[in-house]
LOKOLZA-424049 format. One line per 8 residues: number of its first residue (from 1); their letters; for each residue x, y, z of C-alpha. Coordinates in Angstrom, 2 decimals, decimal comma. Layout:
<sites>
NUM = A = X:Y:Z ~ ... $
</sites>
This chain:
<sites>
1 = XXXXXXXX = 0,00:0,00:0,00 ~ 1,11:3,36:-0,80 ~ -0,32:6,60:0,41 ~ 0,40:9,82:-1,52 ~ 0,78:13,29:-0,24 ~ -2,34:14,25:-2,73 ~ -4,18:16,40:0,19 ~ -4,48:20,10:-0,61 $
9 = XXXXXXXX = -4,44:20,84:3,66 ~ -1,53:19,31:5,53 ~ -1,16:15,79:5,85 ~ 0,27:14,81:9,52 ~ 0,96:11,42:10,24 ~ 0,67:10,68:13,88 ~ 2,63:7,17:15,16 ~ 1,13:6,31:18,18 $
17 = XXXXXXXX = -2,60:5,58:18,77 ~ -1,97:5,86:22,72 ~ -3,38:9,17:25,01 ~ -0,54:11,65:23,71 ~ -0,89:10,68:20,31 ~ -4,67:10,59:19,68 ~ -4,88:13,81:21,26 ~ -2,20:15,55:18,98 $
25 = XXXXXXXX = -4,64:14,15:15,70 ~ -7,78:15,64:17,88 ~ -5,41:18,72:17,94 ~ -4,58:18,66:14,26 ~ -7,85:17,77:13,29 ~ -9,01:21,04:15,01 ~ -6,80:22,60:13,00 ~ -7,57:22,15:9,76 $
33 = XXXXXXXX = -5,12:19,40:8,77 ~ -5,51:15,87:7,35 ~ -4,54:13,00:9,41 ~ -3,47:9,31:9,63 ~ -2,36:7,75:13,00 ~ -0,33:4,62:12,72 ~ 0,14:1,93:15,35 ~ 1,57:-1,67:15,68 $
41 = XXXXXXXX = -1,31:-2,75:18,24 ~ -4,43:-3,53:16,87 ~ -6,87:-1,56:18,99 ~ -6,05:2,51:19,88 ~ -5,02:3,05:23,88 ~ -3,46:-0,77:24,45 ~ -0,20:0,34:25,79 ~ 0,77:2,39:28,66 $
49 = XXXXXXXX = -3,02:3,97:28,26 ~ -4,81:1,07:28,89 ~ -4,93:0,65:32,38 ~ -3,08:3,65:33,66 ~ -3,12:5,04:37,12 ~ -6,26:6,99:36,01 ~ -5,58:10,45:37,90 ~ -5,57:13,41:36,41 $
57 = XXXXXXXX = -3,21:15,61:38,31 ~ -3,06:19,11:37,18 ~ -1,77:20,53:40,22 ~ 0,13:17,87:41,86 ~ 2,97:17,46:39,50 ~ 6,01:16,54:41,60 ~ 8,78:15,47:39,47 ~ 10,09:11,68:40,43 $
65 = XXXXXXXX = 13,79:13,09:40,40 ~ 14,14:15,24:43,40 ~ 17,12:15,69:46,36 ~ 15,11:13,49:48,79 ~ 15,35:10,49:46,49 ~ 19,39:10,70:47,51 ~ 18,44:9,24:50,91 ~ 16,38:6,30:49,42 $
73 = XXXXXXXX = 19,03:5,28:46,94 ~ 20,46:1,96:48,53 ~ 16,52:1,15:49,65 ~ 15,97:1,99:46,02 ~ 18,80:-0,43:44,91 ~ 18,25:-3,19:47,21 ~ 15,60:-3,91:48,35 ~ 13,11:-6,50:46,88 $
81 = XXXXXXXX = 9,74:-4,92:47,46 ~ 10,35:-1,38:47,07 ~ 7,79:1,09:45,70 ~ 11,03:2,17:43,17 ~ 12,98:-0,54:41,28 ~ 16,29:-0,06:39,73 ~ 17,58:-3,09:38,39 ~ 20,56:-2,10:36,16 $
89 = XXXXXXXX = 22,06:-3,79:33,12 ~ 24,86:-3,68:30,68 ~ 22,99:-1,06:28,98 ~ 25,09:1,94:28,16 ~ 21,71:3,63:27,49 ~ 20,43:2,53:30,75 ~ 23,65:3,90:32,58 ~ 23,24:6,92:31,01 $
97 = XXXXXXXX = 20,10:8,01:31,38 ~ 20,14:7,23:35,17 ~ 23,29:9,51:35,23 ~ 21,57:12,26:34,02 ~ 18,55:11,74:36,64 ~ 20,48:11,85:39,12 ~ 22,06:14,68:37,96 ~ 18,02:16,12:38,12 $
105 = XXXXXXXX = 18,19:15,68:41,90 ~ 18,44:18,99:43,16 ~ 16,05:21,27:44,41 ~ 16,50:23,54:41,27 ~ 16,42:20,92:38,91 ~ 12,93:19,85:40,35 ~ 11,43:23,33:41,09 ~ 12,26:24,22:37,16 $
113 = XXXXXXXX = 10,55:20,71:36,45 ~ 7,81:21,59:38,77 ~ 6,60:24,96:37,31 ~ 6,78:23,21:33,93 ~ 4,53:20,94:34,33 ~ 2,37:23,06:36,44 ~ 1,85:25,62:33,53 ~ 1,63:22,35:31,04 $
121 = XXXXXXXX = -1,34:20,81:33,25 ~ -2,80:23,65:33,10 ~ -3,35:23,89:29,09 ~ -4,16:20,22:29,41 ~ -6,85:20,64:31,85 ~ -8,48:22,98:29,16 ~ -8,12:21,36:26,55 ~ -9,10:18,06:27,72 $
129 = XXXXXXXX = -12,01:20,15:29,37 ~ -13,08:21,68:25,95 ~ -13,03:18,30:24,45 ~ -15,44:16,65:27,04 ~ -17,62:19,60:26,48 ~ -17,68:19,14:22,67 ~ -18,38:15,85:22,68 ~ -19,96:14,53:25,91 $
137 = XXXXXXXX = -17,97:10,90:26,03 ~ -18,03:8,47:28,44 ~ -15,11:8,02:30,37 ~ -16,33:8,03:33,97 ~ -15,23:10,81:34,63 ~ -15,05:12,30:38,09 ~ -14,04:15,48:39,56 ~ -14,11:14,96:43,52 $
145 = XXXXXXXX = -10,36:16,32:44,42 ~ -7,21:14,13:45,60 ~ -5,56:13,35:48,70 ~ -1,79:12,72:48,78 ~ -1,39:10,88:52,51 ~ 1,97:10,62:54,54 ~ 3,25:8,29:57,12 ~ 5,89:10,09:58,89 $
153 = XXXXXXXX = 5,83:13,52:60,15 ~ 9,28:14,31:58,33 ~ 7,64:13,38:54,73 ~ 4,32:15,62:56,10 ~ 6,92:18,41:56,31 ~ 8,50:17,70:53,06 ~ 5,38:17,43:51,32 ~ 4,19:20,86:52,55 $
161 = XXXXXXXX = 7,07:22,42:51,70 ~ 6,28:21,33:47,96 ~ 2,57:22,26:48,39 ~ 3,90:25,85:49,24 ~ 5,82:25,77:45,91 ~ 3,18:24,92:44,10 ~ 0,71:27,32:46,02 ~ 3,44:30,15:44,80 $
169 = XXXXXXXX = 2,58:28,85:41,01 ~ -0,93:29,07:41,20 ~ -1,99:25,20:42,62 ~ -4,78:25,60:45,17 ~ -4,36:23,07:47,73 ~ -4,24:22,72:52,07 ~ -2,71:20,21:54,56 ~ -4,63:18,84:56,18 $
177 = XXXXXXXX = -4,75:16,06:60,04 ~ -5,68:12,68:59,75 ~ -9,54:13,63:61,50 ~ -9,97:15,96:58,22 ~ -8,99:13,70:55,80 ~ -11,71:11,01:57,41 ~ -14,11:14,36:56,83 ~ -12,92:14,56:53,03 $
185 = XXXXXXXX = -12,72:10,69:52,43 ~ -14,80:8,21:54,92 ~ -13,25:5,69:53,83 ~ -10,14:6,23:55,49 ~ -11,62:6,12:59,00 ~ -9,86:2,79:59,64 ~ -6,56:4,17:58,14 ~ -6,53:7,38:59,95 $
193 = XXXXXXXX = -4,51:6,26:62,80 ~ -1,66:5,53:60,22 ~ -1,71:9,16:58,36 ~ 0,73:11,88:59,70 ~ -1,37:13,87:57,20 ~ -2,21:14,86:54,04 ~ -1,92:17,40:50,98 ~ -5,92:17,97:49,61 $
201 = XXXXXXXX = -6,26:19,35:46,50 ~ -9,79:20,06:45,60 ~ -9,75:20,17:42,22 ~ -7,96:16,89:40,84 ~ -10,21:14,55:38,57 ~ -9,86:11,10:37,24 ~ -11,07:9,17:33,92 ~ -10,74:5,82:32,47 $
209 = XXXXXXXX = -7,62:6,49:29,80 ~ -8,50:4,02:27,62 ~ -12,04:4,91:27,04 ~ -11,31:8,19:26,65 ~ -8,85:6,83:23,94 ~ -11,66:4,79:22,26 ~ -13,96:7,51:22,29 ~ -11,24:9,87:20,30 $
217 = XXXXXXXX = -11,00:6,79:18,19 ~ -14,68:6,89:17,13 ~ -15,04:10,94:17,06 ~ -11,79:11,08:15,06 ~ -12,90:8,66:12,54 ~ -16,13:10,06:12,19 ~ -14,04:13,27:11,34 ~ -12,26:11,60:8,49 $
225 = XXXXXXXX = -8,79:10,46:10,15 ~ -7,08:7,22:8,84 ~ -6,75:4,86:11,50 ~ -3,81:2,46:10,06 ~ -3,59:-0,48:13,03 ~ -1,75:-3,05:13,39 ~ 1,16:-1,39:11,26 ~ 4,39:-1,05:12,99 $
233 = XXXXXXXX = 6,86:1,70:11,70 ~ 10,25:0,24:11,49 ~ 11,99:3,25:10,30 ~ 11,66:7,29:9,53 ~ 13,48:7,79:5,99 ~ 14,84:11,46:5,63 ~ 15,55:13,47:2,70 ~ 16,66:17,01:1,82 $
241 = XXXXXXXX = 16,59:17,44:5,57 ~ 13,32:16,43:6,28 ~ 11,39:12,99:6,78 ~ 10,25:11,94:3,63 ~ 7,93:8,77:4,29 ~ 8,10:6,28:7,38 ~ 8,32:2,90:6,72 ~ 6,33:-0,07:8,33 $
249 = XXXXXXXX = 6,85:-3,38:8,92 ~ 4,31:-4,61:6,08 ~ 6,40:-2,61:3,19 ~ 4,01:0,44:3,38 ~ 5,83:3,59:2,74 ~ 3,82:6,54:4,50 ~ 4,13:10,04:3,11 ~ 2,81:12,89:4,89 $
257 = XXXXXXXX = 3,99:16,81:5,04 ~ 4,75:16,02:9,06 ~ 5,20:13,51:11,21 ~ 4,57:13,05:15,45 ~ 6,25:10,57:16,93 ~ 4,37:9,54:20,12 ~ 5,40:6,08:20,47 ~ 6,37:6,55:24,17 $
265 = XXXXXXXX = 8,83:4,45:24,90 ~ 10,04:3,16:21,49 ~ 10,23:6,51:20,61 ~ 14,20:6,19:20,90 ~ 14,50:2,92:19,29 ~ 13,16:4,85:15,86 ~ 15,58:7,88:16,27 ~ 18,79:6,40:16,80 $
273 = XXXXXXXX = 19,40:5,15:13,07 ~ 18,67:8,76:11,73 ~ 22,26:10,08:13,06 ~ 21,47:13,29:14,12 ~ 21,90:12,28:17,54 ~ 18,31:12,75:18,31 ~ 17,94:9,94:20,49 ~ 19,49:11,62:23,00 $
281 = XXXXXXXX = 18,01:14,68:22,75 ~ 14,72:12,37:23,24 ~ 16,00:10,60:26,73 ~ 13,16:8,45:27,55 ~ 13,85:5,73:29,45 ~ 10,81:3,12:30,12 ~ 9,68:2,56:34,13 ~ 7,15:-0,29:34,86 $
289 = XXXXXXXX = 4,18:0,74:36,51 ~ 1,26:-1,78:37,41 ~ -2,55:-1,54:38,17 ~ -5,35:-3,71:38,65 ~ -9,46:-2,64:38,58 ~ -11,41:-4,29:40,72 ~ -15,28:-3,88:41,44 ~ -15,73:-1,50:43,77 $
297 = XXXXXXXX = -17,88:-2,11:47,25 ~ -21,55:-0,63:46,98 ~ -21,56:-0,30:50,78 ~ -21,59:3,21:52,11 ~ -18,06:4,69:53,63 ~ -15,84:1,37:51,80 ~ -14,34:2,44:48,55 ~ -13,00:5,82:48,31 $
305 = XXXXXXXX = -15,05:8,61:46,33 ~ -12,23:10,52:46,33 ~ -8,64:10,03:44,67 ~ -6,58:8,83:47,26 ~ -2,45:8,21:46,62 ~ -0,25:6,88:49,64 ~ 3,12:8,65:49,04 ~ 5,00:6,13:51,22 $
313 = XXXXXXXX = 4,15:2,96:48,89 ~ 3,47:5,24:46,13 ~ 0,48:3,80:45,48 ~ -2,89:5,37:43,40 ~ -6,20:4,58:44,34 ~ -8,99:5,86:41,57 ~ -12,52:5,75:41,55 ~ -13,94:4,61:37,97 $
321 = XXXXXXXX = -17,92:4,43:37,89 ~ -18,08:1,21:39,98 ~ -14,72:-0,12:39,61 ~ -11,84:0,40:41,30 ~ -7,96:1,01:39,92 ~ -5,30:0,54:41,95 ~ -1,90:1,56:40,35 ~ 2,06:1,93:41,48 $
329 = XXXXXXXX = 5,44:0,91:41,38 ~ 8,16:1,86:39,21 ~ 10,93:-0,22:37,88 ~ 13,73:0,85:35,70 ~ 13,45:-1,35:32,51 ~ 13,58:-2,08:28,86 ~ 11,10:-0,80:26,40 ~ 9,79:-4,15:25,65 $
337 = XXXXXXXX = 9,27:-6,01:29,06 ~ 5,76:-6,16:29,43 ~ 5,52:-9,15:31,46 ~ 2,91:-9,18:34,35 ~ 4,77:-9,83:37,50 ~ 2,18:-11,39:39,83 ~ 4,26:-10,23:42,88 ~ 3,82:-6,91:42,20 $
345 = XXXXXXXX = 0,04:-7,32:41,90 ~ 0,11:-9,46:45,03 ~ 2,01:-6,33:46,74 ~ -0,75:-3,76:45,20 ~ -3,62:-6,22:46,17 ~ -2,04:-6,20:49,84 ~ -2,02:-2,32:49,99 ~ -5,35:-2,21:49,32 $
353 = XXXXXXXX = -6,61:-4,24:51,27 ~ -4,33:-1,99:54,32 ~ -5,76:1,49:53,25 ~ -8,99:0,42:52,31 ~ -10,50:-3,18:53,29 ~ -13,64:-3,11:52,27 ~ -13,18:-0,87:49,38 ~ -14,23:-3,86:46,79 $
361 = XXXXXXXX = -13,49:-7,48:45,37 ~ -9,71:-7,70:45,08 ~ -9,98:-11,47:44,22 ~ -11,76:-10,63:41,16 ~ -9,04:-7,60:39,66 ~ -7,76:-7,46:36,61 ~ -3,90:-6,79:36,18 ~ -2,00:-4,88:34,34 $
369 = XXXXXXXX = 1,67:-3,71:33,59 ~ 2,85:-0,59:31,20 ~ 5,61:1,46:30,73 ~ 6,12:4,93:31,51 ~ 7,73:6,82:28,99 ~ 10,11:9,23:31,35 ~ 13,10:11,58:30,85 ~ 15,16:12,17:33,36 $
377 = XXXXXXXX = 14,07:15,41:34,70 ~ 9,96:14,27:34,42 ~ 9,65:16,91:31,84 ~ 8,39:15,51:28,46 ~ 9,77:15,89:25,34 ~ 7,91:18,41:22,87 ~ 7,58:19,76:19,39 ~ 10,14:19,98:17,14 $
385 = XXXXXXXX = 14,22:18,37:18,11 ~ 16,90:20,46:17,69 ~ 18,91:19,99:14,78 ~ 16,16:17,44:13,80 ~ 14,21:16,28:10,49 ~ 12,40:19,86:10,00 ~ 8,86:18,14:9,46 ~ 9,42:15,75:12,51 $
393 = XXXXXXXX = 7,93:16,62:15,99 ~ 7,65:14,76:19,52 ~ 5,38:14,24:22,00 ~ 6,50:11,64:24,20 ~ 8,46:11,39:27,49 ~ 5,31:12,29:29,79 ~ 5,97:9,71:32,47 ~ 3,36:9,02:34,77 $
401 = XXXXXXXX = 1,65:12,44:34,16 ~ 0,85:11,04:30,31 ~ -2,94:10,89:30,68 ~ -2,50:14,63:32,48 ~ -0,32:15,72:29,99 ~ -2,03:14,94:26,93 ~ -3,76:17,49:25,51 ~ -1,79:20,36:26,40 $
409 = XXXXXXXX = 1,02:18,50:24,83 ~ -1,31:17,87:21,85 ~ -1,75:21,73:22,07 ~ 1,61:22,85:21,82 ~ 2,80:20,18:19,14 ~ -0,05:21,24:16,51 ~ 0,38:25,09:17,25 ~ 4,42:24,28:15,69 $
417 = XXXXXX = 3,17:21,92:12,66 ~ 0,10:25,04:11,87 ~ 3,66:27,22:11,06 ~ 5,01:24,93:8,74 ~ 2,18:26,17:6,67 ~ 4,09:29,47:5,75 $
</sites>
């Protein structure tokens, strides 16, 4: 199959049907332009979108690399069940990128990271905002706020020493005791004697990821954008200083007048053979997160209403309609290990079943494992690389904060692709 650049608007081929890059064709779509979004899976949202944390946390966006993390490094090393796993190889890619986020653990590093993302979330929220409100999909949606609980009364203090920086950049949020956040969330009445406290931010929401990605799926199409599925792009082709077609797996030579890579973490993988050294100016490294969704409990005061995350295990608890997601852990990996470890489900199951008991049928979850496309200082990589294909754009490297991130990301990417008009 060949497909022609014979489109008198601008032709943007999007690879990657996940959050980030369904929301950059909603974007371009918006914008006038034609679009095709390519993707190896078969279905749109079946990587790190399908079973995400859930969250949507526009104004609690603290960076993974900061100066505490310096005290938890042999923990972080060692130990077996820790919330943070880095198991290092003979990768000098690995090696590097964990050099560099190290490097991104100092309290400059993360308070420039921190009012990034802050002022990112914030075009996200209104974009993704605008788009519920133009199309009314259902995603359970929920906007009943978040609490972020701690353990110890020296990671109470640390935490509201980040809530003040983020209070300075416009976040509106309030520690509270362990007796208020019972008043906020009943369901943590039998937890309460554990909290030190808590960070409340009123205004946090949460959404199921992947049908939010199906429903862009079906409004997209119904807009005229080429879904091409189960096509895997092997390589991007340049010419004259620009990308001339991508190539797939199945011999298909795609031609478009741009091109967004949002192929999270293989993102990389198809920018090293190009030579322009953009793979490292793309340094996303893939961490292993895992969820599972349960059915929640129907009995008042069990499962949480509200988004709940315990900082100590760094786990997420989400409320979707009348399921339950339960989401954490972080291990330093390749970009192809999906594998399911059932320990690490075993570990979440446990948690849950500590914070919140009765909350809903953890016997009958569902698991799940993705990969987190991060870079080293939590900031994502966006819109055009330096010294880079001029018709070639990112929007990848979102981390954890990828559902979050999406649309403002989408945002930003099609307002630099609208100037290549002229």
């Amino acid at each position: 199959m060949h497909i022609p650049e014979s489109s008198p608007r601008l032709h943007v081929c999007v690879l990657g049907a996940g959050i980030a890059g369904l929301a950059a064709a909603w974007e371009l779509v918006r914008a006038g332009m034609t679009v095709t979004v390519v993707d190896r899976a078969t279905g749109t949202g079946q990587g790190t979108s399908g079973a995400n944390g859930a969250q949507l946390s526009y104004a609690y966006v603290q960076p993974l690399a900061d100066p505490s993390l310096w005290l938890q490094l042999p923990e972080l090393l060692l130990a077996r069940d820790s919330p943070l796993t880095l198991r290092l190889r003979l990768d000098p890619w690995q090696w590097a990128w964990g050099l560099r986020f190290l490097a991104a653990c100092r309290a400059s590093v993360s308070r420039r990271s921190t009012e990034a993302l802050l002022q990112l979330a914030g075009e996200s929220r209104a974009g993704f905002d605008a788009f519920l409100r133009e199309e009314r999909i259902a995603c359970d949606f929920s906007a009943t706020g978040k609490l972020v609980l701690y353990a110890s009364e020296e990671s109470f203090a640390g935490a509201r020493r980040q809530m003040e920086l983020q209070r300075q950049l416009g976040s509106v949020q309030q520690a509270l005791t362990p007796s208020q956040c019972v008043q906020v969330e009943p369901a943590l009445q039998h937890y309460a004697p554990r909290i030190a406290g808590a960070i409340h931010t009123p205004g946090e929401c949460a959404a199921d990821c992947h049908k939010v990605c199906l429903e862009l799926e079906r409004v997209l199409r119904a807009r005229g954008v080429q879904f091409l599925l189960g096509e895997q792009a092997t390589a991007l082709i340049e010419g004259g200083g620009r990308i001339a077609y991508v190539q797939t797996a199945s011999g298909t030579r795609l031609q478009a007048d741009a091109f967004v890579l949002a192929l999270g973490t293989d993102s990389p993988a198809l920018l090293r053979p190009l030579g322009l050294g953009a793979a490292w100016q793309v340094p996303v490294q893939a961490l292993k997160g895992y969820s599972f969704t349960a059915p929640a409990s129907a009995l008042p005061g069990a499962a949480p209403r509200v988004n709940v995350t315990d900082a100590a295990r760094k786990v997420v608890f989400a409320r979707l309609g009348d399921r339950l997601r339960v989401a954490g852990m972080a291990e330093l990996t390749h970009a192809q290990d999906w594998a399911i470890d059932p320990r690490r489900i075993a570990s979440l199951q446990a948690t849950a079943q500590d914070v919140f008991p009765g909350g809903g049928d953890y016997r009958s979850a569902q698991p799940w494992a993705g990969l987190r496309p991060a870079t080293p200082t939590g900031t994502p990589v966006l819109g055009r690389l330096h010294g880079g294909p001029a018709n070639l754009f990112a929007s990848t490297g979102h981390g954890a904060l990828g559902f979050t991130l999406a649309f403002g990301s989408a945002q930003r990417v099609a307002a630099q692709i609208v100037r290549l008009r002229g």
